[in-house]
MMTF fields as JSON, N, C-alpha, C and O atoms, coordinates in Angstrom:
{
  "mmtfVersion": "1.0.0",
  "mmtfProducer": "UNKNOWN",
  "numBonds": 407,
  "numAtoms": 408,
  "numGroups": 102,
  "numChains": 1,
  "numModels": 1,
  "chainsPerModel": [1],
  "groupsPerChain": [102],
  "chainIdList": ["A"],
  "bondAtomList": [4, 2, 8, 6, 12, 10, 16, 14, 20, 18, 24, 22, 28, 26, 32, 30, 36, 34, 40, 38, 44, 42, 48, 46, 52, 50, 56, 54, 60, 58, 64, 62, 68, 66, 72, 70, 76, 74, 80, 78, 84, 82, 88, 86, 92, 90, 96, 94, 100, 98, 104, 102, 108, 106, 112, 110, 116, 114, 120, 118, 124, 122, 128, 126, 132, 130, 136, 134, 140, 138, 144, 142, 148, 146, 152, 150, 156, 154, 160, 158, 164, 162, 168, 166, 172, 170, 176, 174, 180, 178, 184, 182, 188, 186, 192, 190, 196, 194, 200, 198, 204, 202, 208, 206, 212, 210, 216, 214, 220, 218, 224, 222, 228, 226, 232, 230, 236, 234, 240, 238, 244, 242, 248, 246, 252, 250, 256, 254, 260, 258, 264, 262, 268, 266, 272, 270, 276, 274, 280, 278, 284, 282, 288, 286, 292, 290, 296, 294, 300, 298, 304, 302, 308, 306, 312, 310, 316, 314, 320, 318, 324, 322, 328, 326, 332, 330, 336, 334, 340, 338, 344, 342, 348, 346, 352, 350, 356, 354, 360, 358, 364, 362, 368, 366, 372, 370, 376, 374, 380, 378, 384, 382, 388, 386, 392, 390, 396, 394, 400, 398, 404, 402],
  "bondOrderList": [1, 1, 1, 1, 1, 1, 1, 1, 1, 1, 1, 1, 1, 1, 1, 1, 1, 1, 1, 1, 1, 1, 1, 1, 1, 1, 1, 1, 1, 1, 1, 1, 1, 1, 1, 1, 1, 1, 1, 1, 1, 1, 1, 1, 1, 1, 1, 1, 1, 1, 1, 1, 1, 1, 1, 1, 1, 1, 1, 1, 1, 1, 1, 1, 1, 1, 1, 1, 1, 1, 1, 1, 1, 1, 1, 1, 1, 1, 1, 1, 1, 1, 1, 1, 1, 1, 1, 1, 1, 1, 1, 1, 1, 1, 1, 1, 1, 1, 1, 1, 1],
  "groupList": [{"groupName": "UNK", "atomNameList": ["N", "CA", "C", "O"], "elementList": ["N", "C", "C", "O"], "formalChargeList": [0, 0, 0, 0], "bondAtomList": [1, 0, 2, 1, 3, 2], "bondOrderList": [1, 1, 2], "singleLetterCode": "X", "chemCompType": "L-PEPTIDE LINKING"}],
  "groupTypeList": [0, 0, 0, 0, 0, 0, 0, 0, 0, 0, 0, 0, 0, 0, 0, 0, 0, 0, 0, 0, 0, 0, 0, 0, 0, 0, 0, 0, 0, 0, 0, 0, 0, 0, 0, 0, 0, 0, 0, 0, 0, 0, 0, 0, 0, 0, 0, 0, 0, 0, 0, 0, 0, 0, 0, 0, 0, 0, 0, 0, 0, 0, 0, 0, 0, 0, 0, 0, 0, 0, 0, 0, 0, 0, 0, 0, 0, 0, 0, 0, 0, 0, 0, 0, 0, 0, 0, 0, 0, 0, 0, 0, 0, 0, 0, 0, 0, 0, 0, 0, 0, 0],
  "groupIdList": [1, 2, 3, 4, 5, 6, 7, 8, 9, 10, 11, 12, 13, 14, 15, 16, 17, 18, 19, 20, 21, 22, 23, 24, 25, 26, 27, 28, 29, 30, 31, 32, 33, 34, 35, 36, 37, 38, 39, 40, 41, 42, 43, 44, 45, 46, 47, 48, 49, 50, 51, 52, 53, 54, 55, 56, 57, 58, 59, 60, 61, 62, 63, 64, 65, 66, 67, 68, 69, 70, 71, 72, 73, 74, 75, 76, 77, 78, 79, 80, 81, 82, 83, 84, 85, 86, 87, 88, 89, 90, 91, 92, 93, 94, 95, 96, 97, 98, 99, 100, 101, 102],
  "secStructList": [7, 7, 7, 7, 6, 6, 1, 1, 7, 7, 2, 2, 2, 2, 2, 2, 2, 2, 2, 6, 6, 1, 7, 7, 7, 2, 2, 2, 2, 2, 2, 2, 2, 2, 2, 2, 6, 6, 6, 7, 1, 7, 7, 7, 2, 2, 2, 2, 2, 2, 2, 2, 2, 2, 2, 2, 2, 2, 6, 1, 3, 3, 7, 7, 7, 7, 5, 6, 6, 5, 7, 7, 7, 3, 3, 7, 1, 1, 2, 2, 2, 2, 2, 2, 2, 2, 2, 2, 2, 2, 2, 2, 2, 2, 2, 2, 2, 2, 2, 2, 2, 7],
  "xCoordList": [0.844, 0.0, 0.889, 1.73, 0.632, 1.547, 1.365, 0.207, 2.229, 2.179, 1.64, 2.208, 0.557, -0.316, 0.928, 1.786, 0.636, 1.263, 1.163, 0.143, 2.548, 2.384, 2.106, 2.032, 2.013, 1.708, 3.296, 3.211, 4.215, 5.286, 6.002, 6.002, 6.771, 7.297, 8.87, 9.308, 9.843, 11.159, 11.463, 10.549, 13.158, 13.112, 13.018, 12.419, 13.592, 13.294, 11.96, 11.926, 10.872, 9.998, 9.076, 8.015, 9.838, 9.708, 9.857, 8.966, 11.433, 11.565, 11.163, 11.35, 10.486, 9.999, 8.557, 8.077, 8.074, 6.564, 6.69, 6.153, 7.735, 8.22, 8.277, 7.753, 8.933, 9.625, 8.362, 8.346, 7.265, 6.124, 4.927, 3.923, 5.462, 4.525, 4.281, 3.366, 5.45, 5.123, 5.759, 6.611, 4.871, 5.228, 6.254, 6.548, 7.087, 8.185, 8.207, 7.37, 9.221, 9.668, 10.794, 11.59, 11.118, 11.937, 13.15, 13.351, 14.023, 15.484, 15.234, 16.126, 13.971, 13.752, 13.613, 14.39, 12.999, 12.981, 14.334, 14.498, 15.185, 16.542, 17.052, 17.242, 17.451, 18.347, 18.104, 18.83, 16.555, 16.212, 16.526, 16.87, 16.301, 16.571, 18.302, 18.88, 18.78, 20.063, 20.661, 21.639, 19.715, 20.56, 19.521, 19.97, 18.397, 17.35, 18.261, 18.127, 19.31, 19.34, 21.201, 22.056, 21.265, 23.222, 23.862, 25.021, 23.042, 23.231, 23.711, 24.564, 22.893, 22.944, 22.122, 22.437, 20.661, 19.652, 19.912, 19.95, 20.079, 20.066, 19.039, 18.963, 18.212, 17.529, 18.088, 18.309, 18.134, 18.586, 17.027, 16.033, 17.356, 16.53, 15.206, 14.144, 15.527, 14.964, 14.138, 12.961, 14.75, 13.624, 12.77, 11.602, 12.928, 11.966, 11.135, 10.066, 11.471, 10.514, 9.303, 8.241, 9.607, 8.9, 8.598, 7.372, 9.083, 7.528, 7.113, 5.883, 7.486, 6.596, 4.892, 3.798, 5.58, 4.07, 3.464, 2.397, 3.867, 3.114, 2.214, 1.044, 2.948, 2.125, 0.883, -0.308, 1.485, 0.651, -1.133, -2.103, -0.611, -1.536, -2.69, -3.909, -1.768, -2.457, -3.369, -4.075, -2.964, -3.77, -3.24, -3.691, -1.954, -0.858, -0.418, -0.482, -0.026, 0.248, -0.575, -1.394, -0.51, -1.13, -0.115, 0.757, -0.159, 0.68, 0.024, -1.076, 1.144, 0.409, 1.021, 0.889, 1.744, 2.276, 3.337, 4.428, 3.007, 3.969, 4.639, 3.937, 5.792, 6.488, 7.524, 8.608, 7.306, 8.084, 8.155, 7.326, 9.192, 9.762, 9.183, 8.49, 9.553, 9.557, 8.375, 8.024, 7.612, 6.697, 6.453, 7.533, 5.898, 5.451, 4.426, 3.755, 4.52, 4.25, 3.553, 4.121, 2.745, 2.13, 1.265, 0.29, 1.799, 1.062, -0.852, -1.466, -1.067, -2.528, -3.259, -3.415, -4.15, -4.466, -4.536, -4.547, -4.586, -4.104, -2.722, -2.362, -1.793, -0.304, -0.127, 0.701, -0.918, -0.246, -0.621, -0.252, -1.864, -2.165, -0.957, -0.649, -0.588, 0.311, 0.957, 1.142, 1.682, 3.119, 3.23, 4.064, 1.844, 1.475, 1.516, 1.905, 1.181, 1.135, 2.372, 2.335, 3.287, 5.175, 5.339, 5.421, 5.392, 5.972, 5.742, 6.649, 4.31, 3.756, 4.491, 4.985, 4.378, 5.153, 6.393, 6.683, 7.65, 8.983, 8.893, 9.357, 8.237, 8.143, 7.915, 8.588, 6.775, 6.676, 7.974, 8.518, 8.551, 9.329, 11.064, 11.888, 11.24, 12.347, 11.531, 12.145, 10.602, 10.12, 10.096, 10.221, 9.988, 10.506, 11.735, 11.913, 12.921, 14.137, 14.722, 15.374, 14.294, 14.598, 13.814, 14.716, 12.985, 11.762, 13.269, 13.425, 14.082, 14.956, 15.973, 16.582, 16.503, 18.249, 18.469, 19.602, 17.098, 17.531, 17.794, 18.16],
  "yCoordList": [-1.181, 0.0, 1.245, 1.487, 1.964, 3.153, 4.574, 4.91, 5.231, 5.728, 7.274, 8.161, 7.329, 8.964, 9.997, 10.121, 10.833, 12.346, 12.834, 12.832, 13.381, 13.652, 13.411, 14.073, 12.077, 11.254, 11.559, 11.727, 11.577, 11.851, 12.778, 12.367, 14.129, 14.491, 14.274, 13.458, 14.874, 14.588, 15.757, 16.495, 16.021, 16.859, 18.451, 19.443, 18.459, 19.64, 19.978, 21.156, 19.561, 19.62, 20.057, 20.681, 19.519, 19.908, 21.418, 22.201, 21.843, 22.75, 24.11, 25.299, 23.388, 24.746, 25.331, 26.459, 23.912, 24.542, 25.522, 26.597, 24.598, 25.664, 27.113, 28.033, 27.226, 28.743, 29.604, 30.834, 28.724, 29.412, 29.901, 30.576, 29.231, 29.972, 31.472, 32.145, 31.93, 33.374, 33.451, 32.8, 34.577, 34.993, 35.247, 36.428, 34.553, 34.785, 34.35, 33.633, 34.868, 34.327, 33.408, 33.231, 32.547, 31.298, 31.981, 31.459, 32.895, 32.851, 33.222, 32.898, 33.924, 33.68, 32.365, 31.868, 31.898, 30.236, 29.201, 28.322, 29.741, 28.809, 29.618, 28.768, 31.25, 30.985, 30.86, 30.844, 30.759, 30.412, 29.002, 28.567, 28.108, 26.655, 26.543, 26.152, 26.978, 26.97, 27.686, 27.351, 28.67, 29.419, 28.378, 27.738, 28.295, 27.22, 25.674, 24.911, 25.588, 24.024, 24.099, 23.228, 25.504, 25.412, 24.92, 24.509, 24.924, 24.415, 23.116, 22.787, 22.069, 21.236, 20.59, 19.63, 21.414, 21.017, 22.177, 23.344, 21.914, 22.633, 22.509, 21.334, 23.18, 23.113, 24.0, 25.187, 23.298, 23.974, 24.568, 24.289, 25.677, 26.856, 25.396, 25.315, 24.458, 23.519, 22.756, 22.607, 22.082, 21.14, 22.233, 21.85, 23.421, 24.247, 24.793, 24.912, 25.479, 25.814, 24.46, 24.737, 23.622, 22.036, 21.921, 21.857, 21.866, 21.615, 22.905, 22.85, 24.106, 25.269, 24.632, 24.492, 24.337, 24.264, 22.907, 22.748, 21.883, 20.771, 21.142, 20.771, 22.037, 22.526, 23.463, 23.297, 24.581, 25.518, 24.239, 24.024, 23.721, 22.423, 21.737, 21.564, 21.513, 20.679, 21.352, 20.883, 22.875, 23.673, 23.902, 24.607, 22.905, 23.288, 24.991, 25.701, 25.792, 26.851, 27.683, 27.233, 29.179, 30.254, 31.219, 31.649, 31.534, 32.499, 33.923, 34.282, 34.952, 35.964, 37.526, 38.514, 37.42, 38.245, 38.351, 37.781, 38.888, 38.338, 39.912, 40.811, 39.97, 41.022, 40.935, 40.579, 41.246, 40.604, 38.89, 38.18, 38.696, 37.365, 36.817, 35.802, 37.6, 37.155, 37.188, 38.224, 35.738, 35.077, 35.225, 35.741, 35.157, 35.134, 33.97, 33.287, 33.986, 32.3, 32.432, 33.156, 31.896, 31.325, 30.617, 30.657, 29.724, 28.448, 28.522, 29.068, 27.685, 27.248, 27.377, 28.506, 26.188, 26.025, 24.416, 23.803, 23.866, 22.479, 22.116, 20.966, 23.395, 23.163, 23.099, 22.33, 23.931, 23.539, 22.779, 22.718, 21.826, 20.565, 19.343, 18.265, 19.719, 18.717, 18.692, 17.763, 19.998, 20.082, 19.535, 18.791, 20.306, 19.253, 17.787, 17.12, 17.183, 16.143, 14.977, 13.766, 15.7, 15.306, 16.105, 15.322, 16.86, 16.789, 15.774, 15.284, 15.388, 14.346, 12.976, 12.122, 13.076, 11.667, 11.591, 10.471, 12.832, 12.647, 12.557, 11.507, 13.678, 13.044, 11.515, 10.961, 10.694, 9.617, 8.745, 7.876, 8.974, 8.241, 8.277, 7.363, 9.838, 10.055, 9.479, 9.502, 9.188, 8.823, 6.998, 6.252, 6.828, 5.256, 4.809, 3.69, 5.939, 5.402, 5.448, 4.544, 6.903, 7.19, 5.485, 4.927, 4.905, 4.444, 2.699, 1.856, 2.625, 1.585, 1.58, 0.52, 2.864, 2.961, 3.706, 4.083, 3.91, 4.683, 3.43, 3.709],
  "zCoordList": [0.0, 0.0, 0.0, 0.866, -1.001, -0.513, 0.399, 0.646, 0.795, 1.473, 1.241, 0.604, 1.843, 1.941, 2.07, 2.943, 0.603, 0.621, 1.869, 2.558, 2.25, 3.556, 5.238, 6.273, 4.794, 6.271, 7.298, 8.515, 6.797, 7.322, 6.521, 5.361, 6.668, 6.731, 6.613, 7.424, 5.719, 5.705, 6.617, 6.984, 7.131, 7.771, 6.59, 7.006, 5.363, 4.944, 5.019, 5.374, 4.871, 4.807, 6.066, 6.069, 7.137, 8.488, 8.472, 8.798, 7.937, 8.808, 7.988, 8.245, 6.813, 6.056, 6.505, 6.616, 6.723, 7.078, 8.401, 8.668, 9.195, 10.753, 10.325, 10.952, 9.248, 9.057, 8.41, 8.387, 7.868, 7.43, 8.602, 8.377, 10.13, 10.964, 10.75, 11.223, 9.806, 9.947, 8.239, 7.635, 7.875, 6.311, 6.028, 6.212, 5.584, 4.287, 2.777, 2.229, 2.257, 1.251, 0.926, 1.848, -0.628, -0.539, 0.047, 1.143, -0.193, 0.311, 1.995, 2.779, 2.521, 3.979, 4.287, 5.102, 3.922, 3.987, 4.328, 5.174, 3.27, 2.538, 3.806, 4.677, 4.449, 5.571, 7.02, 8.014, 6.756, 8.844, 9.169, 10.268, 7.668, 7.974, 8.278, 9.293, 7.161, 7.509, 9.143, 9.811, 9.377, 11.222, 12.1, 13.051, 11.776, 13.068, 13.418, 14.374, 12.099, 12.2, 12.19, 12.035, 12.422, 12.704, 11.504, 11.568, 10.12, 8.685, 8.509, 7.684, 9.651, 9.313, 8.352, 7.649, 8.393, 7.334, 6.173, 6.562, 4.853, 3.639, 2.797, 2.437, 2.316, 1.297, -0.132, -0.371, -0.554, -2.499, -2.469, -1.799, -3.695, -4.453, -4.973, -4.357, -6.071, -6.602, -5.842, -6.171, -4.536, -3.642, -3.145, -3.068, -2.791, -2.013, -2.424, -1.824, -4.009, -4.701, -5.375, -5.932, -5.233, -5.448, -4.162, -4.068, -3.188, -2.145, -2.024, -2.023, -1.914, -2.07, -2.61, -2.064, -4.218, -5.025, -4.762, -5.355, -4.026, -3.209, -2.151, -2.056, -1.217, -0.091, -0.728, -0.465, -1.709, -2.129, -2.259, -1.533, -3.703, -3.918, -2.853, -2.858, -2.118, -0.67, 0.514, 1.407, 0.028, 0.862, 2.414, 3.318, 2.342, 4.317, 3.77, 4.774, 2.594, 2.485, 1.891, 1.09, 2.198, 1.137, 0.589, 1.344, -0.486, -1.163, -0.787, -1.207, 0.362, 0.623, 0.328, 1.051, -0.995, -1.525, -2.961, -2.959, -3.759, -4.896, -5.442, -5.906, -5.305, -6.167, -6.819, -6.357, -7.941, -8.808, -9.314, -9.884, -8.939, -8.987, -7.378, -7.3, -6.182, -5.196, -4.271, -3.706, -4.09, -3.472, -2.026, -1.737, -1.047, 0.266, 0.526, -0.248, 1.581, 1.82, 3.696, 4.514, 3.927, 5.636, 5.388, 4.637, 6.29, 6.746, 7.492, 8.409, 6.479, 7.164, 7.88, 8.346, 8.368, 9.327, 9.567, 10.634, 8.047, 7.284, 7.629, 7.88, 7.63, 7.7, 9.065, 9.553, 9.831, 11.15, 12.091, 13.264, 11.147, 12.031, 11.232, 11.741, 10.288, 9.783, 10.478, 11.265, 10.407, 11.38, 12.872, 13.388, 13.503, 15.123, 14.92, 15.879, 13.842, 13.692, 13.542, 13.763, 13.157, 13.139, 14.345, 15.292, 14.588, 16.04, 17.013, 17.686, 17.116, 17.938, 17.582, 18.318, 16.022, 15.655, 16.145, 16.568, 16.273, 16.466, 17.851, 18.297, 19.035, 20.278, 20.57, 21.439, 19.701, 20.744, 19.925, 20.607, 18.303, 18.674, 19.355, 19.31, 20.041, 20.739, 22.506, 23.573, 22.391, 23.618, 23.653, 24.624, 22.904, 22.379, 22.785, 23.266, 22.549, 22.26, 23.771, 24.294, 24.476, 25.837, 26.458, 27.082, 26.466, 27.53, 27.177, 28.06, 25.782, 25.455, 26.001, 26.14, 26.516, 26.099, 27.726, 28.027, 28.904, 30.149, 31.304, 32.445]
}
């Protein structure tokens, strides 16, 4: 059976919708992930603008400004039950690993 768009989350994907709690645009996007995550998480121009227009699609985002070239972007109300929804998932399974390894 395959797996529902979106049932899980990768971490880029994580940490974009994060950065859409509040309106930006893609290169706001490309450097909060890079300072939120100490640049350990990277997103390229290409994957972001492709889930940009996945989320747009899915209705987790709204496009709330366009000038020029450059787009604006906040999250849902779709997006931020997704997002509650991976968080919950990564808590219980860092709560898994603690309940194995204490």
């Amino acid at each position: 059976m395959p797996r529902l768009k979106f049932q899980t989350l990768t971490e880029q994907m994580f940490y974009i919708l994060l950065c859409l709690k509040d309106e930006c645009c893609g290169i706001d996007i490309m450097d909060k992930v890079s300072l939120m995550t100490e640049s350990r998480v990277k997103v390229g121009s290409g994957t972001l603008y492709n889930l940009l227009e996945q989320f747009l699609s899915s209705g987790m985002i709204v496009q709330t400004k366009a000038e020029g070239r450059r787009r604006s972007y906040v999250l849902t109300e779709k997006g931020r039950e997704v997002l509650e929804c991976e968080y919950k998932r990564l808590c219980t399974q860092a709560e898994d690993y603690r309940k194995l390894f204490r």
